[in-house]
C-alpha beads as a LAMMPS data file, in Angstrom:
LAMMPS data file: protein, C-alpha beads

266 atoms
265 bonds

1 atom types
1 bond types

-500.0 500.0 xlo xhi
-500.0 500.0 ylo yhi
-500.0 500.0 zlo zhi

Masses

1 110.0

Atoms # bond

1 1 1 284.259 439.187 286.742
2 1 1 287.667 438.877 285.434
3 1 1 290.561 440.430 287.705
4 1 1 288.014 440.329 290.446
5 1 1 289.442 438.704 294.269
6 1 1 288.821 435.033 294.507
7 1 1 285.816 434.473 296.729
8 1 1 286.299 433.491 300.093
9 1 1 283.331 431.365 300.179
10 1 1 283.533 429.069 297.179
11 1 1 280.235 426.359 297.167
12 1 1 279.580 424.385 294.480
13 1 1 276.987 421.479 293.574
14 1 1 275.340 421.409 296.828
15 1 1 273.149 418.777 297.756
16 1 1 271.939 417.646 300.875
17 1 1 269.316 414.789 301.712
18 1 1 267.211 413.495 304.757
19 1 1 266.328 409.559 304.176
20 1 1 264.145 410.261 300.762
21 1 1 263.997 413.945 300.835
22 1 1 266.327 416.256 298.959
23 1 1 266.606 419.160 300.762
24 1 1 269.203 421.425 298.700
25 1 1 269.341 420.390 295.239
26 1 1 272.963 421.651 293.946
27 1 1 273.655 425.153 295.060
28 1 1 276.349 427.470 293.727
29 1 1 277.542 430.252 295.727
30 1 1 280.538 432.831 295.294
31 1 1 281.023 435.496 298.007
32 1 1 283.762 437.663 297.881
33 1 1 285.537 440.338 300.330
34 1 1 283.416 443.473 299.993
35 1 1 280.111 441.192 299.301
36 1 1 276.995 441.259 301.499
37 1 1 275.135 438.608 299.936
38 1 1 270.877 438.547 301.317
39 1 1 270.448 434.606 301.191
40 1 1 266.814 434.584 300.867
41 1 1 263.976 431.890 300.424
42 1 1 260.358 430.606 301.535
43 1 1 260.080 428.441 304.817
44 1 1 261.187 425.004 303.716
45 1 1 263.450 426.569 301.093
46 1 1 266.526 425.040 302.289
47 1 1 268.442 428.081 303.540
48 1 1 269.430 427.145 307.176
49 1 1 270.594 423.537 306.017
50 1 1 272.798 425.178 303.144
51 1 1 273.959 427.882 305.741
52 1 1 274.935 424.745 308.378
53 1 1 276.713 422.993 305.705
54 1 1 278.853 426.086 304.903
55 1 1 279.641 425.846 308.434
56 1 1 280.440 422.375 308.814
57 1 1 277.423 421.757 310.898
58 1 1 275.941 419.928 308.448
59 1 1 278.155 417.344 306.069
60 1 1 276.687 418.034 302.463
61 1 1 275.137 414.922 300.269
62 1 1 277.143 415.943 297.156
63 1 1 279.031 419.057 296.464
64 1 1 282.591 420.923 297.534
65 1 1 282.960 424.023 300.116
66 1 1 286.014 425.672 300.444
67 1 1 286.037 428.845 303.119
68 1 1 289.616 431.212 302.748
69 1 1 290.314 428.633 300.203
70 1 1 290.651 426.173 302.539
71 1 1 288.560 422.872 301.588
72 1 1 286.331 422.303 304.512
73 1 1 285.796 418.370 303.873
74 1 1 289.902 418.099 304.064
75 1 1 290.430 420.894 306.635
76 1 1 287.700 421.470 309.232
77 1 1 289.418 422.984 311.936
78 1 1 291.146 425.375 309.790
79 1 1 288.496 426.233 306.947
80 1 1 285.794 426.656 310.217
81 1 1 288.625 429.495 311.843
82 1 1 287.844 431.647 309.161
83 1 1 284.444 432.603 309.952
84 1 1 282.064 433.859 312.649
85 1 1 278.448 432.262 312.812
86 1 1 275.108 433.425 314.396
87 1 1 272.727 430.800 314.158
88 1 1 269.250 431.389 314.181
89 1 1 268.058 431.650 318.373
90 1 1 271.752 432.455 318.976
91 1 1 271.962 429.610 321.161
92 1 1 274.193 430.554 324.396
93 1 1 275.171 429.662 328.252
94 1 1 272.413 431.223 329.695
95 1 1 273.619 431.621 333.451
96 1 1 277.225 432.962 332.304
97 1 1 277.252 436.317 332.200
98 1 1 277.664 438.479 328.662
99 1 1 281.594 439.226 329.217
100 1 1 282.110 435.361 330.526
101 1 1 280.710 434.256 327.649
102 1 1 282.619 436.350 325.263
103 1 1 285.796 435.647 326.781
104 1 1 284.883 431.855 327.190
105 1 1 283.972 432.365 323.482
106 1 1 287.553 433.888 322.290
107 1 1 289.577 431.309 324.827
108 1 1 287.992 428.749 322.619
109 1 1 288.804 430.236 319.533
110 1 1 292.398 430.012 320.820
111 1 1 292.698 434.136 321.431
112 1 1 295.590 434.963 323.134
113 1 1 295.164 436.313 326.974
114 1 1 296.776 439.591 326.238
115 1 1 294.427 440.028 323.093
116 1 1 290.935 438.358 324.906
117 1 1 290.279 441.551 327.322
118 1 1 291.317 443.933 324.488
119 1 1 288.693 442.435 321.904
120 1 1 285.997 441.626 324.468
121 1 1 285.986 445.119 325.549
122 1 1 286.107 446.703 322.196
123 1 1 283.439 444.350 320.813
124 1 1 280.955 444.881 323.897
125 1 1 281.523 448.765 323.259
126 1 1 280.819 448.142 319.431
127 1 1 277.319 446.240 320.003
128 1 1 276.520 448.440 322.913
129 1 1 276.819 445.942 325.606
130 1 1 278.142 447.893 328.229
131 1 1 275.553 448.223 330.956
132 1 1 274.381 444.582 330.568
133 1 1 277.952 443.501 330.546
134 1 1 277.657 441.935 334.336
135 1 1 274.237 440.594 333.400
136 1 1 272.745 436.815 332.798
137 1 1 272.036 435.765 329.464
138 1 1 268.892 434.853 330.541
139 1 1 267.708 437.706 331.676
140 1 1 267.993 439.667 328.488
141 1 1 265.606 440.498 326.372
142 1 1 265.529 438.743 323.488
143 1 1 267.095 441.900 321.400
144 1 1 270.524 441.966 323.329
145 1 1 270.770 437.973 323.648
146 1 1 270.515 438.535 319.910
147 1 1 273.371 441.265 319.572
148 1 1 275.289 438.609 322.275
149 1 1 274.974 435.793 319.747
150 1 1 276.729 438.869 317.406
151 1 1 279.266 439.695 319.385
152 1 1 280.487 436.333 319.771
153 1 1 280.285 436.374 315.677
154 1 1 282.543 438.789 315.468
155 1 1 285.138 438.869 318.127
156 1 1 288.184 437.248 316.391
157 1 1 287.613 439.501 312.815
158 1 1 287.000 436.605 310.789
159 1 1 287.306 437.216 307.169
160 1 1 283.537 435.227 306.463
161 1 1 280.281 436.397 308.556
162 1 1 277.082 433.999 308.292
163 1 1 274.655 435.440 310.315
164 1 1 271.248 433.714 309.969
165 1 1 268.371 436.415 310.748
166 1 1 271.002 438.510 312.261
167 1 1 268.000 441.542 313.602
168 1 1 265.505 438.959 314.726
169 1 1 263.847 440.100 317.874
170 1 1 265.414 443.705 317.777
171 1 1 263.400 447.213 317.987
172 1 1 263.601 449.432 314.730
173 1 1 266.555 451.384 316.498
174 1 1 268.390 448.388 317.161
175 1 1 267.711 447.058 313.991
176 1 1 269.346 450.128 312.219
177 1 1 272.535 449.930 314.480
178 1 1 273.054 446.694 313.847
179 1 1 272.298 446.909 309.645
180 1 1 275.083 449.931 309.946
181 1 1 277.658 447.473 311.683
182 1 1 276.875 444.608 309.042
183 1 1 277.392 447.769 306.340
184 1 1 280.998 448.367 307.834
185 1 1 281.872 444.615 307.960
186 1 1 281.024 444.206 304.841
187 1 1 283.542 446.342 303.286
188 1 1 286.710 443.793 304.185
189 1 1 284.509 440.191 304.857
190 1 1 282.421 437.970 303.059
191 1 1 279.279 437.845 304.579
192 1 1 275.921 435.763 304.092
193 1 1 273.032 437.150 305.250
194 1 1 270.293 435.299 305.935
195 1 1 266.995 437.394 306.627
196 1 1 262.929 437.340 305.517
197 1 1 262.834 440.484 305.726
198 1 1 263.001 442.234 302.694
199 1 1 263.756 445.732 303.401
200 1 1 266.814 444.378 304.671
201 1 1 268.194 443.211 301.538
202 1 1 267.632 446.964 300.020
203 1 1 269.182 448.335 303.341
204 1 1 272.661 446.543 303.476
205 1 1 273.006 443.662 300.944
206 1 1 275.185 443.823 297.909
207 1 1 273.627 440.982 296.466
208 1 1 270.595 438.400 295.976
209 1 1 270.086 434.701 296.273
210 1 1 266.808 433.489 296.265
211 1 1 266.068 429.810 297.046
212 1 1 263.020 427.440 297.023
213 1 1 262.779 424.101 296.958
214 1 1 266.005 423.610 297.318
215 1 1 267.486 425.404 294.157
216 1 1 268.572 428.655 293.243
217 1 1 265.740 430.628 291.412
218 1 1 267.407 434.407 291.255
219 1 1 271.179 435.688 291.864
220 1 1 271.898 439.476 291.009
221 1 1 272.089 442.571 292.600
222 1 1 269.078 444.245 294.679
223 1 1 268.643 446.894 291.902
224 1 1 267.857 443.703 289.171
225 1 1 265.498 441.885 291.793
226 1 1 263.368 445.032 291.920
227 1 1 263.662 445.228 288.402
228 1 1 261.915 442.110 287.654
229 1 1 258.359 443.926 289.308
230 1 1 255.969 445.392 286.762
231 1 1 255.770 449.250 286.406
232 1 1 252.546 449.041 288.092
233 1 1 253.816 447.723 291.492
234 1 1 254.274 450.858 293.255
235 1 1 254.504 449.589 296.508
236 1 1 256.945 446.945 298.690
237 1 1 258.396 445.982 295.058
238 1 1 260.504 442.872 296.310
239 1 1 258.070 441.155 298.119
240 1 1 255.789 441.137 294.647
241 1 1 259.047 439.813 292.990
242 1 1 259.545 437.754 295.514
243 1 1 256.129 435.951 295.351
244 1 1 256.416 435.611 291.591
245 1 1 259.539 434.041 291.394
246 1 1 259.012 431.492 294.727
247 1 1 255.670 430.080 293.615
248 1 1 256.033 426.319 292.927
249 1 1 254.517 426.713 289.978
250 1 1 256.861 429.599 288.958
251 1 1 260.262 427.600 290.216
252 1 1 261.182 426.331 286.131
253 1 1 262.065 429.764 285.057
254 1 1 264.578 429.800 288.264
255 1 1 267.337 428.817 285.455
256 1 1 266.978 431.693 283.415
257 1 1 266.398 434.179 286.330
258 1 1 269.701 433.228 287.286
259 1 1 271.652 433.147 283.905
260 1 1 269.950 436.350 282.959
261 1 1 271.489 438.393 286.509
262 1 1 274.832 436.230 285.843
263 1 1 275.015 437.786 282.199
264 1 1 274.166 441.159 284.022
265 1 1 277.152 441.401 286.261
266 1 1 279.499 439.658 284.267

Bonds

1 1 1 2
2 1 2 3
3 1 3 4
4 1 4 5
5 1 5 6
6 1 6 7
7 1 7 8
8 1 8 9
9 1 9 10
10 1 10 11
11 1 11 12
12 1 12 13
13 1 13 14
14 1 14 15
15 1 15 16
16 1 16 17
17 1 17 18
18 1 18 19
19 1 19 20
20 1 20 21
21 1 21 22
22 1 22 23
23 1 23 24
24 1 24 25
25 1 25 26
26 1 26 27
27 1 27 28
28 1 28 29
29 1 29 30
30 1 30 31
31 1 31 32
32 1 32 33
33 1 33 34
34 1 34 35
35 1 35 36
36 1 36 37
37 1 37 38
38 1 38 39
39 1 39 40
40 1 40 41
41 1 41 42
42 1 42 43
43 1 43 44
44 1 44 45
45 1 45 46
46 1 46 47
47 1 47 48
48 1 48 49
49 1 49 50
50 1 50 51
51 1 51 52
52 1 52 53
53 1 53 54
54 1 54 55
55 1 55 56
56 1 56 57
57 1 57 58
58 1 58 59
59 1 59 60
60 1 60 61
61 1 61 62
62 1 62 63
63 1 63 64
64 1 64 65
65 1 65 66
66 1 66 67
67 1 67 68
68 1 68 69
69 1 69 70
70 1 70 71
71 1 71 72
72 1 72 73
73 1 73 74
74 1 74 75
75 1 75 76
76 1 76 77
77 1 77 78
78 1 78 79
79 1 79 80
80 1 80 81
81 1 81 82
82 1 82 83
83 1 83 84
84 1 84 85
85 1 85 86
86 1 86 87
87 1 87 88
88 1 88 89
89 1 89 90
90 1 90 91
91 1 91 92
92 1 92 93
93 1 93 94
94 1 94 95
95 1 95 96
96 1 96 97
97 1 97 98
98 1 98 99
99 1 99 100
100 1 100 101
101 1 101 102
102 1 102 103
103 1 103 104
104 1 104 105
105 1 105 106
106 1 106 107
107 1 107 108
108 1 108 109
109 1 109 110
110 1 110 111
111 1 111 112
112 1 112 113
113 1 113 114
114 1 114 115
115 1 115 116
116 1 116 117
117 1 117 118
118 1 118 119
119 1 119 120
120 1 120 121
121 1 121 122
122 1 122 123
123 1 123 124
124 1 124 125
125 1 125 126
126 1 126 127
127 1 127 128
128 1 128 129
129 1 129 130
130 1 130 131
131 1 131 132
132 1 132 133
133 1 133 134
134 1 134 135
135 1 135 136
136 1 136 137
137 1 137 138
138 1 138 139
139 1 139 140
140 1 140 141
141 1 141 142
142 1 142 143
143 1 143 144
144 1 144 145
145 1 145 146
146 1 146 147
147 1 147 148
148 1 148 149
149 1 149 150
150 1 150 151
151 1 151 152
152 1 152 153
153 1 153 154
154 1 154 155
155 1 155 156
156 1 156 157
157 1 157 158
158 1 158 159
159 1 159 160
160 1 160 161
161 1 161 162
162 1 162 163
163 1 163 164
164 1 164 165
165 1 165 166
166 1 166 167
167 1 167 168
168 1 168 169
169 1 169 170
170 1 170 171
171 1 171 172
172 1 172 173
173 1 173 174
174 1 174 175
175 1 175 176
176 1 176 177
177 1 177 178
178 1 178 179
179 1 179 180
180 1 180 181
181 1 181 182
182 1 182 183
183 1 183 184
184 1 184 185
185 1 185 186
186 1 186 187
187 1 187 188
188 1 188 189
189 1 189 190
190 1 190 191
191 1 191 192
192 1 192 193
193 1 193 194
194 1 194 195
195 1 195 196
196 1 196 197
197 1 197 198
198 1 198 199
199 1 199 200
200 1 200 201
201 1 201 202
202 1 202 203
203 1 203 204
204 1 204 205
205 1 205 206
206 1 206 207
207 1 207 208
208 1 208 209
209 1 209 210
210 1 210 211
211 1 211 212
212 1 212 213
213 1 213 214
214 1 214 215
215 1 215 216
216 1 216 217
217 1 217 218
218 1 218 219
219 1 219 220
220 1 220 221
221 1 221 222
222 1 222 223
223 1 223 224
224 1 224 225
225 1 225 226
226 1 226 227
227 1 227 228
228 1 228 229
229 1 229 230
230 1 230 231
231 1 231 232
232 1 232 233
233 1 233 234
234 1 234 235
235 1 235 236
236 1 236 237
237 1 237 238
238 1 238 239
239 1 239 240
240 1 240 241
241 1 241 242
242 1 242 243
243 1 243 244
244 1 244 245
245 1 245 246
246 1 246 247
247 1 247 248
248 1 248 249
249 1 249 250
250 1 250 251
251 1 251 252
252 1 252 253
253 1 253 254
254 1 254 255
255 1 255 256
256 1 256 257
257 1 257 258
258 1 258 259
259 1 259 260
260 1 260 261
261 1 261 262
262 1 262 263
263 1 263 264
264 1 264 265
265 1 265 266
């Protein structure tokens, strides 16, 4: 990719282990502004442990992360300003009300006052907040805790997104709202995407990592995943390349799968 933008997530060697068990076995990843990369794997794979240690949630086993170019083991506080996070359940104060809990959210992010009311208004508007504004978290349904938990992602404009399962829990019209906001932030941030559903990666994702067991068996574009089906597969394409390329006792060609979509873009 030569004269391309230095990425603004930069991971390399990855490895993380729990007492005997190796849970990420030395992952790579490269996103860049303009990149929606689908960060996809099995149950077990080892996605939401890689996706805490780009967050600093997680301290890795082996391995380097530098967000903004910023090196997260030497500068935490200012590598983990650069990005919004929505973790999986979007865990929140669940008797403060949706605009308390946005602006408790930006005070802590060190917003200015003038600024706060400005940006939790606009982002409330933007994720369709408004008549729920005054309401509990815990009384909403589990779609608009979820575009809460997005909200909060996204109220300072980071430059990095990593949303894990970002349309979990939402109806098919919610779910297309929120793919088209992910489509617009995606044109200026960096953004991992964590999802199982596949139609998701075709609907807003620039680009494919697939992980199991802990290493990286595919990374290329949507177009070369569904590439990789047979002629004959007529029907939900990625999920049949998917399966093929996340079987245990299909994980050895991982390397190749990956060299071969590296040659491709390069």
């Amino acid at each position: 990719m030569s004269g391309a933008s230095a990425p603004l997530i930069l991971a390399q060697g990855l490895r993380k282990s729990f007492g005997d068990f190796e849970a990420v076995r030395g992952i790579d990843l490269a996103v860049r502004a303009g990149e929606v990369l689908g960060f996809l794997g099995p149950n077990g794979a080892g996605k939401s442990t890689t996706m805490r240690m780009l967050t600093g949630c997680l301290v890795p086993s082996a391995g380097t992360i530098a967000l903004c170019g910023m090196p997260l083991a030497h500068d935490p506080i200012g590598a983990k300003r650069t990005f919004g996070y929505l973790p999986e359940g979007a865990p929140a104060y669940p008797d403060m009300r949706v605009e308390d809990f946005l602006g408790f959210t930006g005070r802590v992010r060190g917003l200015a006052r003038a600024d706060l009311r400005r940006r939790v208004n606009a982002t409330i508007d933007r994720l369709h907040l408004g008549p729920f504004r005054r309401q509990t978290i815990d009384t909403l349904s589990k779609g608009y805790k979820r575009r809460t938990g997005l909200a909060q992602a996204i109220l300072h404009s980071p430059r990095i997104l990593i949303l894990d399962e970002p349309t979990d829990g939402l109806d098919p019209n919610q779910k297309h709202e929120v793919r088209q906001l992910i489509r617009e932030l995606g044109r200026d941030c960096a953004i991992v995407l964590s999802t199982h559903i596949l139609e998701e990666v075709e609907a807003v994702c620039t680009r494919t990592v697939i992980i199991s067991e802990g290493c990286t068996v595919f990374d290329g574009t949507p177009s070369e995943l569904d590439a990789r089906a047979p002629a004959s597969v007529r029907h939900n394409r990625l999920d049949h390349v998917f399966r093929s390329i996340t079987a245990p006792d299909t994980r050895q060609s991982g390397v190749s799968t990956r060299s071969l979509a590296a040659g491709q873009r390069a």
